[in-house]
C-alpha positions in Angstrom: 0.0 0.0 0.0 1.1 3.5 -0.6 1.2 6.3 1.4 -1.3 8.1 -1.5 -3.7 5.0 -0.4 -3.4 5.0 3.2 -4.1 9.0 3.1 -7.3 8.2 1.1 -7.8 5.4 3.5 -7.9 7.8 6.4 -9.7 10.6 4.5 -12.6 8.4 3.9 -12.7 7.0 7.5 -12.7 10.8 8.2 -15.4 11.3 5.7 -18.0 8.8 7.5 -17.4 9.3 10.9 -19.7 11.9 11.3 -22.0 10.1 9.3 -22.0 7.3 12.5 -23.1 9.7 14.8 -26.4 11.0 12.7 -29.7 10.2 14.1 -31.1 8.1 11.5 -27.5 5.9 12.2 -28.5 5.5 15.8 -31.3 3.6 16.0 -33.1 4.0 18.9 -32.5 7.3 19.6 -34.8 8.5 17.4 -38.5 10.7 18.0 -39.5 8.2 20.6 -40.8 9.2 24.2 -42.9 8.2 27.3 -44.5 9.7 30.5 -41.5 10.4 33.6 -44.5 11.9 36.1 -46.6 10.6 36.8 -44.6 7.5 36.2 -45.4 5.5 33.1 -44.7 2.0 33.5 -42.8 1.2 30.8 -39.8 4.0 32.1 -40.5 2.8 36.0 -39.7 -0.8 34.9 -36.9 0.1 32.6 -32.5 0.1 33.3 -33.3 4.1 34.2 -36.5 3.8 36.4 -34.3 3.8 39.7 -35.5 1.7 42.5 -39.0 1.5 41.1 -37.5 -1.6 38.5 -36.9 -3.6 41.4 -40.5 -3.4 42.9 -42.5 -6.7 42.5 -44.5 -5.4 39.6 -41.7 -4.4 37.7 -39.9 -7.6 38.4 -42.9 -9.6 37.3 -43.3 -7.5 34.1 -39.9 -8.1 33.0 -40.1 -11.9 33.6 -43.1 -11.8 31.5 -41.8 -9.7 28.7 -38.9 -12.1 28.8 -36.5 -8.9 28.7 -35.9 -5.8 30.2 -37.7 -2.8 28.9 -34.6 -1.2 27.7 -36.1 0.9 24.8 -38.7 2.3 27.6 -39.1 5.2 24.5 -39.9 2.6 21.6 -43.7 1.9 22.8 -45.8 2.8 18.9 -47.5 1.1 16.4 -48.0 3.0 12.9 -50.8 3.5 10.7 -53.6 3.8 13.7 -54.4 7.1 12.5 -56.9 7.9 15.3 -58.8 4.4 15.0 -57.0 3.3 19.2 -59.7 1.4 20.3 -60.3 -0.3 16.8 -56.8 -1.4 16.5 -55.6 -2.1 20.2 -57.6 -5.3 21.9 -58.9 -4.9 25.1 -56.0 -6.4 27.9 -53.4 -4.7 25.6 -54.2 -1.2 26.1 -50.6 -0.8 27.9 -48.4 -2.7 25.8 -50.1 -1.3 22.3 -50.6 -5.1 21.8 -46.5 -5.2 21.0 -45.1 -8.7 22.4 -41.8 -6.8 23.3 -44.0 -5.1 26.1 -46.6 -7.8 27.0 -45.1 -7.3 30.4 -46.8 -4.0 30.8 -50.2 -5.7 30.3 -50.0 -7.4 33.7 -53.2 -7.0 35.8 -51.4 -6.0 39.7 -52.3 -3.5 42.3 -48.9 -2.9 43.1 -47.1 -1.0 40.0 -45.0 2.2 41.4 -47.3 4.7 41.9 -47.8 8.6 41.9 -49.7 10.2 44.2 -52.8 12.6 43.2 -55.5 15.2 44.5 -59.0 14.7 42.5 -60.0 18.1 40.9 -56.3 18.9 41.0 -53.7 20.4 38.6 -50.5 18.7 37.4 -48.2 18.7 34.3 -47.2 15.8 32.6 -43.7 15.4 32.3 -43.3 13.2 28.7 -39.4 12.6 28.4 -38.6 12.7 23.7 -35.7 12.5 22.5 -36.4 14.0 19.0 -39.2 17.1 18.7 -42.4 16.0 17.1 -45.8 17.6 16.4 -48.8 15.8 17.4 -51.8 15.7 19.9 -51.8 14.3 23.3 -54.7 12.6 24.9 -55.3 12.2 28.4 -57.9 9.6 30.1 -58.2 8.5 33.1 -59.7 5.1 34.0 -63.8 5.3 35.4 -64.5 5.8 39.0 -64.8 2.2 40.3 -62.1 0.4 38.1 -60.3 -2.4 39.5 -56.8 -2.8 38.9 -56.5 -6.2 39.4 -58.5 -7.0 36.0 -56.8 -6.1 32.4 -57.5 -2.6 31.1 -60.2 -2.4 28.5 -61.5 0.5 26.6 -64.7 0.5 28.5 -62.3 1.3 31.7 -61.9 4.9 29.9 -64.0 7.7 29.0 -65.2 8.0 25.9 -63.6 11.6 25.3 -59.9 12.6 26.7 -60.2 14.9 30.0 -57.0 17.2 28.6 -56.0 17.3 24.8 -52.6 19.0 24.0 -51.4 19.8 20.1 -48.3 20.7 19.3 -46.6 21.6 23.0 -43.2 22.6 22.6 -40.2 20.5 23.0 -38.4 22.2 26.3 -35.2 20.6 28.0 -35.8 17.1 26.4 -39.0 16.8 27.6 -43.0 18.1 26.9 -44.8 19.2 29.7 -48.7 18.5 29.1 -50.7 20.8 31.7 -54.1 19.3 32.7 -57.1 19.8 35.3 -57.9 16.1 36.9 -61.0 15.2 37.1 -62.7 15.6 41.0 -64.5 12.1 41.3 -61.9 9.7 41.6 -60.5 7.9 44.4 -57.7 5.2 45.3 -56.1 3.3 42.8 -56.7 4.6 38.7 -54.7 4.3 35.4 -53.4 7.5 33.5 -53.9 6.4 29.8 -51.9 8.7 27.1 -52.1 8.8 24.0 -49.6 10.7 21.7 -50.6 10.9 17.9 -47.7 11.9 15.9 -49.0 14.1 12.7 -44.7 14.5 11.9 -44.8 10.2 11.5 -47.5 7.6 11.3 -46.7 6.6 14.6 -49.1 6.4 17.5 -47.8 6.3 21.2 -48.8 4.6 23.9 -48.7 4.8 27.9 -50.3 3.3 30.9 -49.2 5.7 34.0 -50.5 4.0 37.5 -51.9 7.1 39.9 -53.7 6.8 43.4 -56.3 9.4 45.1 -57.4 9.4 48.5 -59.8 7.1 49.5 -63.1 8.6 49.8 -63.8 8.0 53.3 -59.7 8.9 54.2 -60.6 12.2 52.4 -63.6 13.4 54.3 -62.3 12.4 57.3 -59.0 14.9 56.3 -61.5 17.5 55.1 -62.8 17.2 58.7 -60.2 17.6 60.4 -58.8 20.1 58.5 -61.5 22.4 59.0 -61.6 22.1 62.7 -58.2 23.2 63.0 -58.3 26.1 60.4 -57.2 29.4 61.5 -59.5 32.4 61.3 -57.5 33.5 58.1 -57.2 29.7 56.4 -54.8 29.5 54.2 -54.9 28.0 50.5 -55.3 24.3 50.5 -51.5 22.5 49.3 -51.0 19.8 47.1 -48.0 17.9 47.2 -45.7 18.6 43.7 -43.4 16.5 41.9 -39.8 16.4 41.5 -39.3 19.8 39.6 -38.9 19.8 36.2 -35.6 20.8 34.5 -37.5 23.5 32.4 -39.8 26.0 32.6 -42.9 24.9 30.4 -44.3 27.4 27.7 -48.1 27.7 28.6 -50.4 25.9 26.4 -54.3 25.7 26.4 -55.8 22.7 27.6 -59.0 21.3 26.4 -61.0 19.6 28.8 -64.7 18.1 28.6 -65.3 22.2 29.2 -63.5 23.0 26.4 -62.0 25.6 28.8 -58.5 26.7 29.3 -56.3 26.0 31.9 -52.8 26.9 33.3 -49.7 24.7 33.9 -48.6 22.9 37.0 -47.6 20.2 39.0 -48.4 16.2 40.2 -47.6 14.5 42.6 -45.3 11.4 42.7 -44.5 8.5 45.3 -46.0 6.5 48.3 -43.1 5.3 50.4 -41.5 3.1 47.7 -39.5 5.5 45.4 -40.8 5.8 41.8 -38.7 6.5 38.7 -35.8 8.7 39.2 -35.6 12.5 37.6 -35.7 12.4 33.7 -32.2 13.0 32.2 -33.7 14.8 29.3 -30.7 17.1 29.3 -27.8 14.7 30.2 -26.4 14.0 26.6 -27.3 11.9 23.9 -28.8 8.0 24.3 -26.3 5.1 24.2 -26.9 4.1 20.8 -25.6 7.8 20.0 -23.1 7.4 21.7 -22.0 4.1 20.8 -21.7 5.4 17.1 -19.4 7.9 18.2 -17.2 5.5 19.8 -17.0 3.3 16.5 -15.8 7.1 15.0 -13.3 7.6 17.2 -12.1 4.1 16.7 -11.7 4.6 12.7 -10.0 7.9 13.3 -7.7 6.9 15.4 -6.7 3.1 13.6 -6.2 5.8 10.5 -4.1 7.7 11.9 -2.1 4.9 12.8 -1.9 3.4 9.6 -0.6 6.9 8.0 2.4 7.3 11.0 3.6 3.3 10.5 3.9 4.1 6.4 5.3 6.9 7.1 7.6 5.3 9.3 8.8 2.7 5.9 
């Protein structure tokens, strides 16, 4: 070999390197996403869901799904197009009837859970990795459901309680605002839905939340009001883990068709859910895996020229 071969050698190695660390080269770290808080289950049970993978529920999902739910961000199925409850079965409403996520489907009373106030405010946190436009949906499951039978479409409201288009993408991470509904109590299911209009791709989510029991909140509204000063103060909710940025308000539509502000949920009993998103810590490993094998061909190049030069 020459030394005018071993410089095209390294020239071309040059040439494609970048090319290894473009998105479309990365795999998963393209325009996927899921719900961070309240918890989705899917990112609870996955590598980056903190102690919450290694509750019972997320230890029985993974045995189930016969994996671990590393691509936590990888739950769609194309060409729904707004036809959910035609194309998902009933039991697969979590999963988006995928086998690599039949785990998620499991019927249990103990997935990690975030704490909520009925008639309260929150804002989603739904971790993306690549902007998209697109609607989110928001149900939540009827007053009465059980959690220990599979989820079915009759579980949910016919019409979303919050519907978000377009929210902007703000330190990795949309941040849906919504009004909860006020009749609800213990143990319910937060069902988004994210309909990409940027792909064909529909999203899917199953976020475990618990309310106060009914009696446990009358009992707190009682006591609450014999102790209240002759000046009460405002009522406080408990708030999540704050978010890493500041969302741009964005109106809401409700069964009221009114608008309402941003804010926050709530998350945890006394097991620890998922951990903060790390939106903003850097790209995903696939991204940077390609960047390794760049550095790699750079640097055996580079070798190549200084031994020929060496002859």
């Amino acid at each position: 070999m020459t030394r005018m071969t071993a410089r095209l050698c390294v020239t071309a190695a040059a040439a494609a390197a970048p090319l290894l660390l473009l998105p479309w080269a990365a795999g998963s770290a393209q325009a996927h996403g899921a719900p961070t808080d309240p918890v989705s289950r899917v990112y609870a049970c996955s590598p980056e869901g903190g102690s919450a993978n290694r509750s019972a529920a997320c230890r029985a999902a993974i045995a189930a799904n016969g994996a671990p739910f590393t691509a936590w961000d990888n739950l769609r199925v194309a060409g729904v197009g707004g036809r959910d409850r035609q194309v998902i079965p009933d039991g697969r409403l979590c999963s988006g009837n995928l086998p690599a996520y039949r785990g998620l489907d499991l019927a249990r009373r103990d997935w990690p859970v975030t704490q909520l106030n009925p008639g309260g405010r929150l804002t989603m946190t739904y971790a993306s990795t690549i902007a998209h436009t697109g609607t989110f949906r928001l149900y939540l499951t009827k007053p009465g459901y059980d959690p220990a039978k599979p989820l079915k479409w009759s579980d949910l409201p016919t019409r979303p309680f919050a519907e978000v288009t377009d929210p902007p993408l703000t330190n990795g991470a949309y941040h849906i605002p919504a009004t909860l509904p006020k009749d609800r109590t213990g143990r319910q299911v937060l069902y988004t839905i994210w309909q990409n209009t940027s792909t064909p791709d529909t999203y899917y989510s199953c976020s475990d939340v618990a309310f106060p029991e009914a009696g446990a909140a009358r009992a707190t509204g009682a006591a609450a009001a014999s102790k209240a000063p002759a000046s009460p103060r405002p009522a406080r909710t408990a708030t999540a883990k704050p978010s890493t940025g500041t969302p741009t308000p964005v109106a809401e539509k409700g069964k009221s068709g009114a608008e309402t502000s941003t804010s926050t949920g709530t998350t945890g009993e006394s097991t620890p859910v998922a951990e903060a998103t790390h939106a903003d810590a850097g790209p995903s490993a696939p991204l940077l895996a390609g960047g390794a094998v760049a550095v790699l061909v750079l640097t055996g190049g580079a070798a190549l020229v200084l031994r020929l030069r060496r002859r």
